[in-house]
N, C-alpha and C positions, 0 to 999 in steps of 0.2 A: 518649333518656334525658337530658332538659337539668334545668337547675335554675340559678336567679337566685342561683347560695350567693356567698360572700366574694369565692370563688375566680375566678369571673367578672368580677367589677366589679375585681378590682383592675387597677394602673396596668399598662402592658408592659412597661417595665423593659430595656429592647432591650439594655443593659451584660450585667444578668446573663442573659437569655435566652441570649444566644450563649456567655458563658460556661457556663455548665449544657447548653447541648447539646453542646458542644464538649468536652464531659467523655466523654459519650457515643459521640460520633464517635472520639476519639482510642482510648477505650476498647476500643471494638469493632474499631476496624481493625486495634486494638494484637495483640489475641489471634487474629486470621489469621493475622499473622507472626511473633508470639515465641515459639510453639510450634517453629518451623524450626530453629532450632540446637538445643532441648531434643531432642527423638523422638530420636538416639541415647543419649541417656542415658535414660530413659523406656523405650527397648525393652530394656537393660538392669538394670533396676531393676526395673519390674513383669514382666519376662521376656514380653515382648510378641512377636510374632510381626508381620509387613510388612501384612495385614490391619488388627491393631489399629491398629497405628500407622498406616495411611491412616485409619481409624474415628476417631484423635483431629482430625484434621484435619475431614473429610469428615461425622463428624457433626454441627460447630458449623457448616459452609458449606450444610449441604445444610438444614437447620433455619433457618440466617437467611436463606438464599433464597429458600424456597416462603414463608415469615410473612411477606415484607415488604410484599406490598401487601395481607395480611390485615391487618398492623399499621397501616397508614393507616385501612383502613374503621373498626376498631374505635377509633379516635382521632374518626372522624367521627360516631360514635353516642355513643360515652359517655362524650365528652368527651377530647381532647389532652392536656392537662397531666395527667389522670389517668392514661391509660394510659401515658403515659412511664414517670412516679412508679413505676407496676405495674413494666413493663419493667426501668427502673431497679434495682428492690430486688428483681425475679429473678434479673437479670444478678451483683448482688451476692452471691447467697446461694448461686448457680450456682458462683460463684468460689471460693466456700470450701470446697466440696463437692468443685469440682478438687484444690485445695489438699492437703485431707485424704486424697483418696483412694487405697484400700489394694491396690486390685486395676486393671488396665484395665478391665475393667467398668465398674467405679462413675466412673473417671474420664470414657468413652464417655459415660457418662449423665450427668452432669454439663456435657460441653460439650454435647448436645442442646439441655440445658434453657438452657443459654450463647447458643443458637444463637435459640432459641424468644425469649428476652427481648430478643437486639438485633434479631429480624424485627420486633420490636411498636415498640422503643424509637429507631428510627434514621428512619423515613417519618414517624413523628409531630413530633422534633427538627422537622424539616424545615418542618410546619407552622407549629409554635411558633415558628419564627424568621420566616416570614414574615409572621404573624400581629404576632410584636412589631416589626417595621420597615415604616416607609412606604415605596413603591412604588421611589425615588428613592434609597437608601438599602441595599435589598435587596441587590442585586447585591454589593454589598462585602462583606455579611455572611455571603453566600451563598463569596464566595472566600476570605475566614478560614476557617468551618465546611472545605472543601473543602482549604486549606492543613491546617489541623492533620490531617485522616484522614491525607493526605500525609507528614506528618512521623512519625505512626505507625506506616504502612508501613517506610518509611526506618530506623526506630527499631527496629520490634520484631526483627529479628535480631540486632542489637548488645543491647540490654534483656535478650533472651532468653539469650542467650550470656555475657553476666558475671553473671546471677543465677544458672545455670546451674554458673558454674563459680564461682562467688564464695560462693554459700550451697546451694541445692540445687532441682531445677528446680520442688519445689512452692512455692516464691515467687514464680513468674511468674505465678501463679495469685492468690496472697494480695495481691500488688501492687495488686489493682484491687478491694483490701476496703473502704480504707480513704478514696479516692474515692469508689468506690460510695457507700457510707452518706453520705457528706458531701453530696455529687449527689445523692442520695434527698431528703433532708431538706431541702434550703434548696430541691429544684424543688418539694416540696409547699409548701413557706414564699413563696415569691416568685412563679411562674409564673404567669401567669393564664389561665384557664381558654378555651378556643375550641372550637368545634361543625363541622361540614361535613353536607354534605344526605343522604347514604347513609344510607338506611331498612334496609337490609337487611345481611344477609351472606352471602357466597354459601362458604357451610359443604361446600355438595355438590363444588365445585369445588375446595375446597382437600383437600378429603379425597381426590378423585381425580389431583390432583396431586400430592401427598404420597406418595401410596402408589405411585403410577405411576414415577415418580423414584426412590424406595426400590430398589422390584423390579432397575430397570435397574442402581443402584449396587450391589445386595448379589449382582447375578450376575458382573457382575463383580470384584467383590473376592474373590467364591469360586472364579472361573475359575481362577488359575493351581494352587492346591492340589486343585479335580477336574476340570475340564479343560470344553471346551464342551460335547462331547456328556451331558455328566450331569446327571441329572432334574432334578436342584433348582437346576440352572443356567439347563437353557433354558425352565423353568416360569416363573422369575423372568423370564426378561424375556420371554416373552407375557403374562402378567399383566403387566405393566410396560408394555407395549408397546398392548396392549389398554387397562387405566385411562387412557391419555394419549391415545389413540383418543377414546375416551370426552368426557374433557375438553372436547377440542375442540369435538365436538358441543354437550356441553354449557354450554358458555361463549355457542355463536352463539343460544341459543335462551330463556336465562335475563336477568331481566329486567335485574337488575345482577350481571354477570361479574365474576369476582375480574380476568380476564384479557380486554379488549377484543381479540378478535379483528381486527375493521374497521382497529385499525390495521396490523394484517399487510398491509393491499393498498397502503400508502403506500410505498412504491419506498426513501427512506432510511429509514428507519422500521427495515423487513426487511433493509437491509443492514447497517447501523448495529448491530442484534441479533446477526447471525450474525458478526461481524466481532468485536465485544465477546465472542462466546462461546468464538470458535476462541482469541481472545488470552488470555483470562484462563485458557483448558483448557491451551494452552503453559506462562504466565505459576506459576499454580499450581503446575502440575504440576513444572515445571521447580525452583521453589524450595523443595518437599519432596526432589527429587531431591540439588539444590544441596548444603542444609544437612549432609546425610549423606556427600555426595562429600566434602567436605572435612575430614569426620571418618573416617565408615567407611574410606575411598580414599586419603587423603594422611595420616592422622594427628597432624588439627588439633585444639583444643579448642573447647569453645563458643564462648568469648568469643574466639579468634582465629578460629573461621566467622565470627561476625558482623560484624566488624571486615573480613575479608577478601568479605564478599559486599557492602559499603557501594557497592563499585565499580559494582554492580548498583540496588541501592533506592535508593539517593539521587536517580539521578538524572531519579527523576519529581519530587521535590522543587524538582530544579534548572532542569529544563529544558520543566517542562510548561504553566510560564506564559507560557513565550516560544511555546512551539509554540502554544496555543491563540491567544494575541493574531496569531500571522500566521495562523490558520486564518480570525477575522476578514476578514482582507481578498484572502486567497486560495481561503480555502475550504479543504473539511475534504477528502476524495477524498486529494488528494496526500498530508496527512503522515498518514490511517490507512493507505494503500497503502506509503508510504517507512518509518513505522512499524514496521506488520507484516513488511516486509521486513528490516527491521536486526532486528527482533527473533529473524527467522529464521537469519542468516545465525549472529548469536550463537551461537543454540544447536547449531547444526551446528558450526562454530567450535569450541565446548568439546568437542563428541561425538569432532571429529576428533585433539583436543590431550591427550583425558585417560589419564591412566594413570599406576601406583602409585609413578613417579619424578617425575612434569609439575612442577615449579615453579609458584610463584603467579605469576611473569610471563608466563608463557601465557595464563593466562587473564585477567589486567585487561584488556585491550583487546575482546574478547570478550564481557567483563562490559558493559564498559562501553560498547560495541554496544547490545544489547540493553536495555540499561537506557534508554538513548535511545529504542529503539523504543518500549518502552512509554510512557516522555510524550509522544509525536510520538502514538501510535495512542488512548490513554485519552481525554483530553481533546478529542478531536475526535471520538470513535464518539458521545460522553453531548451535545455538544454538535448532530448529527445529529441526534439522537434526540429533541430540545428543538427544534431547529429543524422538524420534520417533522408534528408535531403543531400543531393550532389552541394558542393561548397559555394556555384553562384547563383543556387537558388534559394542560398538561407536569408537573402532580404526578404521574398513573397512569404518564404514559411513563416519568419519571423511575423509578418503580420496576419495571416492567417490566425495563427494563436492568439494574436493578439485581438481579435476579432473577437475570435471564439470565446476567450476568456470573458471580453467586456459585455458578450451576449450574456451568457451561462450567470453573469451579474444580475442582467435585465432580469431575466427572468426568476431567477433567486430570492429576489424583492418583492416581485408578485407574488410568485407561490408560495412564499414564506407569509405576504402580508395576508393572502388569501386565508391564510391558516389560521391568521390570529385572529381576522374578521369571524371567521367561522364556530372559534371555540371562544371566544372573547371578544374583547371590545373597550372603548375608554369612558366608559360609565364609573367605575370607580378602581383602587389598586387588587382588588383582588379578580375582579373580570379580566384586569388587562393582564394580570401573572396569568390565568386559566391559557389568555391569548398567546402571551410570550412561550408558554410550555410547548404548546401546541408547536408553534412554526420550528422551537426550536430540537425536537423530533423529526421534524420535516428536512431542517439541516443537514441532519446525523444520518439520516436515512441518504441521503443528496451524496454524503461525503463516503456512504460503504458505499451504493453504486459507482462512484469512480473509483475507488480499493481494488473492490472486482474487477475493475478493466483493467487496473492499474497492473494486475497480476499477473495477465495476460500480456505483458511490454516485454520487447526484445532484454533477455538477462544480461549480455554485452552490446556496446555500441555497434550499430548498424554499420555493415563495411569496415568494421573496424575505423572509424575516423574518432577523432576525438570527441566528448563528452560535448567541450566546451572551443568550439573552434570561432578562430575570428572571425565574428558577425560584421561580414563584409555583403552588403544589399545588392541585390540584382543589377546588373548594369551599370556598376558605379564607372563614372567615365567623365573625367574632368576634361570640358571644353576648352581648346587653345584655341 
């Protein structure tokens, strides 16, 4: 679906290009983490049960993880700048619908549809910036875009913790109204329009994916309230288990795969993935755990959780452009393996310190362990990942990872939350420290099985290509 219209022919504008998707980026990585200090007051307010509150997390992660590389194709058929614009003004309307909302329910479905608009709206940005910079040029633009998601991270617990406690947690929601529309309207105003070659879409694969995924996440979230052995537990995940059977098959045999299998047989490719999965299932999990511990368990407020877990999120801000520039020249193996490893040590660290007297000086060093782990491990799995594949397949890889990543969340959330339900609970601070210790072992454990894969990663770049090559998306191909 091309067409010669205004939208095409105009200039690229590379200034506002990166600003307008940088709206986007910040946006979307903003509502991963500023929901974290809110969920205690949220399970209090809409009377939420540990379920919902994994649902408000777990339905915006598990939604923009299976869309994203749907959201690339459908940039590549009916045009980029459109489907952002789309993505854009769902994500905004999605917002307000959080905002508003009177029940957990409607909030739950609200970030689905949160989750649905940044899978379309974040692989297409990607294009659109490549499309608007020349070749020589890219790479810079590509580590602004990649700083600001950064600073988001870093941001949204602090964000979420004084709006929280400054006006009321449905502002953390309304926050992103008033960008939204402004970012709507000037990317249909200015962007210009670009194509990629995908004739198809592979509908069957994402529907099996989707629901495959579902199954395994909704058995486990119902596990601790009815237990393994009960029907509608272990139904869900043979259906679950079966649809992602399926998948597979169906990915090797269909003509354009949402999900290229072939590159599973690339040695970093497959450790790169699983390494990315185990961290962000820690990584996730541990920071729904986090935000509560220091409320439920010590009797913080919002805005002093956020303030007090900076010790943790900043420092991929601070310390991930240093790691990546020596993954350059030493190669990625070491800081995703030294990585993974501080990030484990952390969380066993907090598991071994917590309890309903611990001081915050127990835990900064700890924090701040672990927060290192994750810039040493991040920045060198996505760069693996880039480096592994031929150079115009590093759009699909890129989102692959980036899939993988925001699954390995999903589930991080559950099996962490499962942990706490099982060894604790929110009857009073000392049950719910018993709960926190628990998941947060469960982390540390999460974070040495991807060590161990980690170890196992190509010692130098694959091909010899660089670390960190211009992440130039599949097919970029600007319509005249």
């Amino acid at each position: 679906m091309r067409s010669d219209s205004a939208a095409t022919q105009r200039p690229a504008r590379p200034g506002w290009t990166l600003a307008l998707v940088a709206v986007a980026a910040f946006l979307t990585s903003l509502d991963v983490m500023v929901v974290v200090t809110a969920i205690p007051t949220i399970r209090q307010d809409l009377n939420a049960s540990l379920a919902d509150l994994e649902w408000t997390i777990n339905a915006y992660n598990l939604a923009f993880g299976c869309l994203m590389l749907t959201g690339a194709a459908l940039g590549d058929r009916y045009g980029r700048m459109r489907v952002y614009v789309i993505g854009l003004a769902v994500f905004t309307i999605a917002s307000a619908m959080a905002a508003v909302a009177p029940t957990v329910g409607i909030l739950i479905v609200a970030r689905v549809l949160q989750g649905v608009a940044a899978g379309i709206a974040i692989p297409v940005s990607l294009t659109l910036l490549s499309d608007a910079y020349p070749p020589e040029k890219r790479g810079m633009a590509m580590g602004i875009w990649g700083s600001v998601s950064g600073l988001a991270v870093a941001a949204g617990p602090v964000v979420g913790g004084l709006i929280t406690e400054g006006l009321s947690w449905h502002w953390i929601f309304w926050l992103n109204v008033p960008f939204g529309i402004a970012a709507t309207v000037l990317s249909a105003v200015l962007l210009r329009e670009s194509y990629g070659p995908r004739p198809k879409l592979d509908l069957v694969g994402l529907a099996l994916a989707s629901v495959g995924l579902f199954g395994l996440v909704w058995a486990a979230v119902r596990q601790p309230a009815l237990g393994w052995g009960n029907a509608e537990v272990l139904l869900s995940i043979i259906i679950g288990l079966a649809l992602l059977v399926a998948f597979v098959f169906w990915e090797k045999r269909v003509e354009h795969p949402l999900l290229p299998m072939e590159y599973f047989r690339i040695r970093g490719f497959t450790i790169a993935n699983v390494s990315a999965f185990f961290q962000h299932f820690a990584l996730i999990g541990a920071l729904f755990m986090l935000g509560q511990m220091f409320q439920e368990g010590l009797g913080n407020g919002p805005m002093g959780t956020g303030l007090r877990l900076l010790a943790w999120t900043a420092m991929p801000l601070l310390v991930a452009p240093i790691a990546g520039g020596f993954a350059d020249k030493l190669g990625n193996r070491p800081f995703m393996v030294g990585g993974l490893l501080l990030q484990g040590v952390g969380l066993a660290w907090i598991a071994a310190v917590a309890a309903p007297d611990t001081g915050y000086g127990a835990f900064i060093v700890p924090l701040i362990l672990g927060g290192i782990g994750i810039a040493m491990c991040l920045p060198t799995t996505i760069n693996l990942v880039f480096a592994s594949v031929p150079q115009n397949d590093v759009g699909v890889a890129s989102g692959v990872n980036s899939s993988v990543r925001e699954i390995g969340g999903v589930f991080g959330v559950v099996v962490l939350g499962a942990a706490f339900a099982t060894y604790g609970g929110y009857g009073d601070p000392s049950t719910a420290m018993d709960g926190f210790q628990a998941a947060f072992v469960v982390g540390a454990i999460a974070s040495v099985v991807g060590m161990i894969a980690a170890v196992f990663a190509p010692g130098k770049n694959p091909a010899g290509q660089s670390a960190t090559p211009a992440a130039e998306p599949v097919g970029v191909e600007t319509a005249k």
